[in-house]
GUMAR-479000 format. One record per residue (C-alpha): residue number from 1; x, y, z. Coordinates in Angstrom, 2 decimals, decimal comma. Example, Ala and Ser with C-alpha at 12.3 -4.5 7.8 and 13.67 -1.06 7.14 Angstrom:
<nodes>
NODE  nr       x       y       z
NODE   1   12,30   -4,50    7,80
NODE   2   13,67   -1,06    7,14
</nodes>
This chain:
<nodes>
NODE  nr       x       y       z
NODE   1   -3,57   12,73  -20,34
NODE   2   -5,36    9,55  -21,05
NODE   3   -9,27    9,46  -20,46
NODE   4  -10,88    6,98  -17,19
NODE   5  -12,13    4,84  -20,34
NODE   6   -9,23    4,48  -21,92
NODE   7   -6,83    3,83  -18,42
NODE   8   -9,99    1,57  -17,53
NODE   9   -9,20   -0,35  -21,01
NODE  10   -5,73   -0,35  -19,96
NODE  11   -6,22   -1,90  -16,55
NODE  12   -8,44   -4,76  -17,52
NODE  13   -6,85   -5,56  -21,01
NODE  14   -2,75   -4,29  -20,30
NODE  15   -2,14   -4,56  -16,64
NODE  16   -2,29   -7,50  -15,96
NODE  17    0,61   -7,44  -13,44
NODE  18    1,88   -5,10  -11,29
NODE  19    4,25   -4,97   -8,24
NODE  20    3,13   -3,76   -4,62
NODE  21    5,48   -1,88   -2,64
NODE  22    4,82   -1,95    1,85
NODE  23    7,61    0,29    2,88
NODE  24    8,01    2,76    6,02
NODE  25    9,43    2,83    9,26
NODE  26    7,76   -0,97   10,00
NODE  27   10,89   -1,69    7,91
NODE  28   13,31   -0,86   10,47
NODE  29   11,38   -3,24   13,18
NODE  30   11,38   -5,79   10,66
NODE  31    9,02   -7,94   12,86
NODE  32   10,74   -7,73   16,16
NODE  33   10,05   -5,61   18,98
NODE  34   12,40   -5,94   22,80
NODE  35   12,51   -9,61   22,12
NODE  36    9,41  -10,72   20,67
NODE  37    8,54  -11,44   17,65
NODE  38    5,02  -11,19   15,27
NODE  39    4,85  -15,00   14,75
NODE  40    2,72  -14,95   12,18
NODE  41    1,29  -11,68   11,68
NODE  42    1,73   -9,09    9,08
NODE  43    4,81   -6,82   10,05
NODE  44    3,80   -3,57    9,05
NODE  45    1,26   -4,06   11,41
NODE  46    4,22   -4,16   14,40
NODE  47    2,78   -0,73   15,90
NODE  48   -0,63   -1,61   16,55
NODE  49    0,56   -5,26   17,10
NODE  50    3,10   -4,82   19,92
NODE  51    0,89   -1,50   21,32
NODE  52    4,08    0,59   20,82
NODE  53    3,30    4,07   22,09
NODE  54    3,15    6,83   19,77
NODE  55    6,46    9,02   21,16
NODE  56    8,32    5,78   20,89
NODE  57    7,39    4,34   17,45
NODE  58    8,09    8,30   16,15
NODE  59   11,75    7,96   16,78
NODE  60   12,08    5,63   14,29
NODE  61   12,26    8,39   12,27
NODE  62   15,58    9,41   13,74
NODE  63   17,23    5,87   12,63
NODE  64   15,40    5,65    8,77
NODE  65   18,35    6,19    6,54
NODE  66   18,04    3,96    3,39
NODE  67   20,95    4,43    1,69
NODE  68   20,57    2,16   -0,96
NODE  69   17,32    3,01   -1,66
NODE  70   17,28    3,34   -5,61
NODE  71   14,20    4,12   -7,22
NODE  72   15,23    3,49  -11,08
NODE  73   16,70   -0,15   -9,76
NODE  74   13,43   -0,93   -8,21
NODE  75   11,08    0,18  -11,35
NODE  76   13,50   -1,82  -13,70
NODE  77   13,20   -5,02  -11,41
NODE  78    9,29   -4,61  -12,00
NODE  79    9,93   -4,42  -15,67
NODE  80   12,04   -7,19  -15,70
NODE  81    9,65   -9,21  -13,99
NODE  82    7,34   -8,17  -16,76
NODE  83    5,13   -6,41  -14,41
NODE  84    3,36   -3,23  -16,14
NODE  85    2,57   -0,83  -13,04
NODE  86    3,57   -0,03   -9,46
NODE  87    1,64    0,50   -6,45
NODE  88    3,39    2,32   -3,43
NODE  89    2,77    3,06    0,26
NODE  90    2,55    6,79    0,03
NODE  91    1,29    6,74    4,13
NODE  92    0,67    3,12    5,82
NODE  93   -1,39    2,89    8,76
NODE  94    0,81    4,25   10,87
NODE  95    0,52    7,39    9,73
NODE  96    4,32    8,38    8,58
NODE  97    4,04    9,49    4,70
NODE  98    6,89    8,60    2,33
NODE  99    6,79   11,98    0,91
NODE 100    7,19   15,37    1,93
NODE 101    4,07   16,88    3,26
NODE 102    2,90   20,41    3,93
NODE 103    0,31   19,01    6,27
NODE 104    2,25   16,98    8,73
NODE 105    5,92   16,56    9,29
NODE 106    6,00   13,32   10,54
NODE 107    7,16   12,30    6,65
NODE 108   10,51   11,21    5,04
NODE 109   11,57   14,27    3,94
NODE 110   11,02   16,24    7,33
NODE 111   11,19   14,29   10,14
NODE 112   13,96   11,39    9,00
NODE 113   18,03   11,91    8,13
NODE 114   17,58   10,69    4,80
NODE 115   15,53   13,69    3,89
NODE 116   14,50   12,77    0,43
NODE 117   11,17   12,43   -1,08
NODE 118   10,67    8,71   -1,88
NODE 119    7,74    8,84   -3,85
NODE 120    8,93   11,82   -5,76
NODE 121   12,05    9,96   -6,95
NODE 122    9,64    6,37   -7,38
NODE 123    7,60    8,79   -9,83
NODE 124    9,91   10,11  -11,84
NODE 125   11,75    6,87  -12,28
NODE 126    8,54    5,42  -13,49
NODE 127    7,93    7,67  -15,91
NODE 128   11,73    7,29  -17,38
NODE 129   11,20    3,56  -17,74
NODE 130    7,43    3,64  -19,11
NODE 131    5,60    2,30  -15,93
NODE 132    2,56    3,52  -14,62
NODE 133    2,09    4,30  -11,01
NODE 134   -0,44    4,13   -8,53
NODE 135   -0,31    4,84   -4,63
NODE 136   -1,61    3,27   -1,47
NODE 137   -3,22    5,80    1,41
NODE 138   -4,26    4,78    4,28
NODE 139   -7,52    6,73    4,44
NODE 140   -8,91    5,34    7,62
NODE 141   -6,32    3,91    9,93
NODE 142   -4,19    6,23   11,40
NODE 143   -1,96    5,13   14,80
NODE 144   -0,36    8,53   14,99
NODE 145   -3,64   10,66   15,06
NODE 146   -5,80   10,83   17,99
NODE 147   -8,73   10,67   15,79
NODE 148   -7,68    8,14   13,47
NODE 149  -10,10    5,69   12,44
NODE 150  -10,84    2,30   13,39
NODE 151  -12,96    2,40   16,70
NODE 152  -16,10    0,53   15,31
NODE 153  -16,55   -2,66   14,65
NODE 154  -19,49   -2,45   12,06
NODE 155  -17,44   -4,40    9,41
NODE 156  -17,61   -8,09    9,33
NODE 157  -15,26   -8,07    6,62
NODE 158  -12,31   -6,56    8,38
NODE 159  -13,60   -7,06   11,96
NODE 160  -10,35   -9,30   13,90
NODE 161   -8,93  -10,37   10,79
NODE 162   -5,42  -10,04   11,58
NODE 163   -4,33   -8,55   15,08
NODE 164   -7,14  -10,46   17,13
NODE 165   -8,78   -7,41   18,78
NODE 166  -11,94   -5,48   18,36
NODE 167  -10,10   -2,21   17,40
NODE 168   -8,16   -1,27   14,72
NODE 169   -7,53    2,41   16,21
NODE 170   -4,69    3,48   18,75
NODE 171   -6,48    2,73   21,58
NODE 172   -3,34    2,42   23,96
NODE 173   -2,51    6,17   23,92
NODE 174   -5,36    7,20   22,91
NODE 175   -7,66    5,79   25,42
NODE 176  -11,50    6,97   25,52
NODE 177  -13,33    6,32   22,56
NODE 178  -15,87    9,06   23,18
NODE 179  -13,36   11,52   22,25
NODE 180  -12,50   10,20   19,12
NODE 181  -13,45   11,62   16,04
NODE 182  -12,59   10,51   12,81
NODE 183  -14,49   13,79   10,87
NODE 184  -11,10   15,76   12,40
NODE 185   -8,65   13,61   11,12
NODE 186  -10,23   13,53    7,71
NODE 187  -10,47   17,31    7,33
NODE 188   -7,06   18,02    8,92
NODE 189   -4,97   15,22    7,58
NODE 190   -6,35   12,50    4,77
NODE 191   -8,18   15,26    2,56
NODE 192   -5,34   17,01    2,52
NODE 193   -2,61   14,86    1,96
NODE 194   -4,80   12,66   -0,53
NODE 195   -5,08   15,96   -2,47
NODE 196   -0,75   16,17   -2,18
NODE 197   -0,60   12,92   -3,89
NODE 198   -2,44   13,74   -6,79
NODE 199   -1,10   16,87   -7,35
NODE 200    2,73   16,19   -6,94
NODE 201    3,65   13,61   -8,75
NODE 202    1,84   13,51  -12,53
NODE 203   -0,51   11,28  -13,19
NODE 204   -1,41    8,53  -11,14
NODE 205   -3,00    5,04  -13,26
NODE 206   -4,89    4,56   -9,36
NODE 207   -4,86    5,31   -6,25
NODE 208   -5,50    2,51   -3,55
NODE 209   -7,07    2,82   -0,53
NODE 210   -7,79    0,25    2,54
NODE 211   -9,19   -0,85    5,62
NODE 212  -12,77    1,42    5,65
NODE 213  -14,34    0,98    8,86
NODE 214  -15,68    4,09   10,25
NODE 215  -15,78    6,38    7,13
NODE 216  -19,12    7,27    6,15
NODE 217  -20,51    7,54    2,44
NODE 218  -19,79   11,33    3,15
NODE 219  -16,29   10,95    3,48
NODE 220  -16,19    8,19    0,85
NODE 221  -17,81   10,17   -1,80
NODE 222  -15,74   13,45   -0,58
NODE 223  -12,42   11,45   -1,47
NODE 224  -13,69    9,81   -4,81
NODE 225  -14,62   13,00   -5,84
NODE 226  -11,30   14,77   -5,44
NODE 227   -9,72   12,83   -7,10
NODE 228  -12,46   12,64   -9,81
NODE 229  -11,90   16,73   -9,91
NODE 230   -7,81   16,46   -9,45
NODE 231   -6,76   13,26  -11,73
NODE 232  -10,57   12,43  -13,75
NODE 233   -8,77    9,63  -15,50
NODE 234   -7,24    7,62  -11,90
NODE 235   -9,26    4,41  -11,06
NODE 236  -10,49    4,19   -6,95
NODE 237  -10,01    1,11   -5,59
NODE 238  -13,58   -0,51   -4,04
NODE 239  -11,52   -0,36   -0,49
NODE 240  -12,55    3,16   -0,51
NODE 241  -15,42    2,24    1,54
NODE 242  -19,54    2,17    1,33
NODE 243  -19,50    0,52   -2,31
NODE 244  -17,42    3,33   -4,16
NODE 245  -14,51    2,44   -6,41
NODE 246  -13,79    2,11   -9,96
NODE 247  -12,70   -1,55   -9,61
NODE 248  -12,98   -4,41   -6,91
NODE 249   -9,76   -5,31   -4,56
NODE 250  -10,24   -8,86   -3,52
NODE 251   -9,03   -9,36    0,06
NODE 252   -5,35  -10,09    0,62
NODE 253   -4,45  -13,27   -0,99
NODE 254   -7,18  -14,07   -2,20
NODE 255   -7,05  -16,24   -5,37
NODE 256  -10,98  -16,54   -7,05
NODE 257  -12,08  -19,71   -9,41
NODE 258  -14,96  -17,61  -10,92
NODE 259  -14,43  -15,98  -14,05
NODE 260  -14,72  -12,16  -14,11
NODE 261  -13,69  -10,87  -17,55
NODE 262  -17,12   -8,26  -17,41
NODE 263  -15,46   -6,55  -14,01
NODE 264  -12,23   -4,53  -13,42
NODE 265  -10,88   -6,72  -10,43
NODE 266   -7,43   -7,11   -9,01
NODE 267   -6,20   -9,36   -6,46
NODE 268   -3,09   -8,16   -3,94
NODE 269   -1,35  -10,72   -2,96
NODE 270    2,23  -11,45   -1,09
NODE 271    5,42  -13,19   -2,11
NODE 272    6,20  -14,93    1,35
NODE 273    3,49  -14,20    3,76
NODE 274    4,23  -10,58    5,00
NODE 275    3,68   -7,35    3,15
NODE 276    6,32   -5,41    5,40
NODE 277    9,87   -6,39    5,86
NODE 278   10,18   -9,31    7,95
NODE 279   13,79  -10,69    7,85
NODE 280   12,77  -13,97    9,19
NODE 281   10,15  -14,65    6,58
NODE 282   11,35  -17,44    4,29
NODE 283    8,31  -18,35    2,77
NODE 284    8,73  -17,74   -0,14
NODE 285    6,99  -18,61   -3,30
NODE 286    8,73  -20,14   -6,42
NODE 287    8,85  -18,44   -9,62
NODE 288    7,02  -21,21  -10,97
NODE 289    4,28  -20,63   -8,86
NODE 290    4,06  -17,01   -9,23
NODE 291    3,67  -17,41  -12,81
NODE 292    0,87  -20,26  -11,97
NODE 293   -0,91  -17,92  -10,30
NODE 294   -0,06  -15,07  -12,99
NODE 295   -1,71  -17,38  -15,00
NODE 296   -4,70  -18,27  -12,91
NODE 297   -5,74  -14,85  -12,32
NODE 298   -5,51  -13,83  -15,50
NODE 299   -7,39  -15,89  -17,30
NODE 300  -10,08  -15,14  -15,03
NODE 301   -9,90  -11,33  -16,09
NODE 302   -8,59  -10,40  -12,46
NODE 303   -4,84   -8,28  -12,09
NODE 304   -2,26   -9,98  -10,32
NODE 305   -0,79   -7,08   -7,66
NODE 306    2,20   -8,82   -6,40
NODE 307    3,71   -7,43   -2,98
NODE 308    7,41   -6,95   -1,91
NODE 309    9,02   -5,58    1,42
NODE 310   12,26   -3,66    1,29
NODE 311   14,11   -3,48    3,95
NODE 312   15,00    0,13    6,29
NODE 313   18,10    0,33    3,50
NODE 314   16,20    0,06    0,68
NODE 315   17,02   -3,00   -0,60
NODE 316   14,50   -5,34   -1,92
NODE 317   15,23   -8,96   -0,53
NODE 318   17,61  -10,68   -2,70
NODE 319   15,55  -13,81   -2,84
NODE 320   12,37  -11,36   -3,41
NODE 321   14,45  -10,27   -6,63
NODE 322   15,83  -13,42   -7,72
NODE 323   12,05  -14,81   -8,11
NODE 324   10,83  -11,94   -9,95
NODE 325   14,23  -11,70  -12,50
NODE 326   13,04  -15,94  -13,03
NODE 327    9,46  -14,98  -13,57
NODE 328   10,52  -12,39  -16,24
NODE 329   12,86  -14,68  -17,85
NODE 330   10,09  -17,38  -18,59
NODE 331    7,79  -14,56  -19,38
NODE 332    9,83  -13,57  -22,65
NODE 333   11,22  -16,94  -23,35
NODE 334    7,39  -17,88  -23,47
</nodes>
């Protein structure tokens, strides 16, 4: 096992760029919900988006089969595209975990008929093919829990961004503020799981969490710690909340002119304008300006973290890989 120095020399002088996975059961909504569609907005968002209650959006679960779901295919497309790690939804905001938890059976393994542990396969296929892997959690925002976070609006940096209303929580079934409690959720689910993740699946180059609002430098320092104590050499994102993190995430799609070659800094971004599945998004980018902006961030010292959406199959868009099996092309020609 490599030291945090050394995977910290690896992430600002190796990385370079990596390929973000959004995948769950927004995949099978794929933007749409009884005849309306996001517009505009991000579609793994649909839940919180189109107020879906929480019995509803769970039987999703029932119809997420992906049978073509390959894990070695989709590492090898990231190699192609010359990318050098992998970041994964492990659990999204809508609380459904792509792999099998003790903790909650609302998870791939458990509660869907494909019954197979996606990030357990993702892992292993990394390792075969020599990428490193990191995973996204959700730490915060939680649709499915009754105390899932979101419910203040203390953070000018998230505050409306996306969905145009004050709260990020499940406020439609779960209705009274005054009862919520993030503190339970954290102790009953995210510790928990978060401690899964970096015990099942070997050693993680990061782990990447989002959207603090309501955690407290308690529960900040409580999760960098564990995984401090569980995985000492895995980088923490700064979206871990209250100033923690190893390294700075730069807000989605953002592209900086500074130069920041004394920081660790990455920037996710998206290859049409959606993170989830959306099957009418057709915006995408070129190859030749991925690699622009490859080239941008780089020389600027900052990561390029470059999303795609697979669809409820599995499969990875077909113009999503055609741009990426370009980019790698010019990469080794150059």
């Amino acid at each position: 096992m490599i030291t945090l120095e050394e995977n910290k020399k690896w992430f600002k002088e190796e990385a370079k760029f990596g390929m973000m996975i959004h995948w769950g059961l927004y995949s099978l909504l794929a933007g749409e919900y009884r005849g309306q569609r996001m517009g505009e907005k991000i579609a793994e968002w649909a839940q919180h988006y189109f107020q879906i209650p929480k019995a509803e959006y769970e039987q999703l679960a029932q119809s997420f089969n992906p049978i073509y779901f390959n894990a070695e295919e989709w590492v090898k497309l990231a190699k192609d595209a010359g990318m050098n790690y992998i970041v994964m939804t492990s659990k999204h905001h809508d609380g459904f975990c792509m792999f099998k938890s003790e903790y909650d059976r609302y998870n791939v393994v458990d509660a869907t008929p494909f019954g197979r542990d996606v990030i357990g396969e993702l892992a292993a296929a990394c390792k075969k093919y020599g990428l490193k892997l990191g995973l996204y959690y959700s730490q915060e925002l939680d649709w499915h829990e009754p105390h899932g976070g979101g419910y203040s609006n203390n953070n000018p940096i998230y505050f409306n961004k996306y969905q145009d209303r004050e709260e990020w929580t499940n406020n439609w079934d779960f209705t009274n503020p005054d009862e919520k409690d993030f503190e339970i959720c954290f102790r009953a689910k995210i510790l928990p799981q978060v401690k899964e993740i970096l015990t099942k699946y070997g050693d993680l180059c990061l782990l990447w969490f989002d959207t603090p609002r309501v955690i407290t430098v308690k529960h900040s320092k409580e999760l960098f710690n564990l995984v401090k104590t569980l995985q000492p050499s895995c980088l923490v994102n700064s979206r871990i909340g209250n100033g923690m993190g190893d390294y700075r995430s730069m807000k989605d799609n953002e592209i900086p002119n500074e130069y920041m070659h004394d920081a660790l800094v990455e920037s996710p971004t998206t290859l049409n304008d959606t993170w989830g599945f959306k099957y009418y998004d057709d915006n995408w980018k070129s190859a030749e300006k991925v690699l622009e902006l490859k080239q941008h961030l780089n020389e600027r010292g900052v990561n390029y973290l470059l999303n795609v959406g697979p669809d409820h199959l599995g499969r990875i868009p077909v113009p999503a890989m055609e741009i990426l099996r370009e980019v790698g092309a010019k990469i080794r020609s150059n």
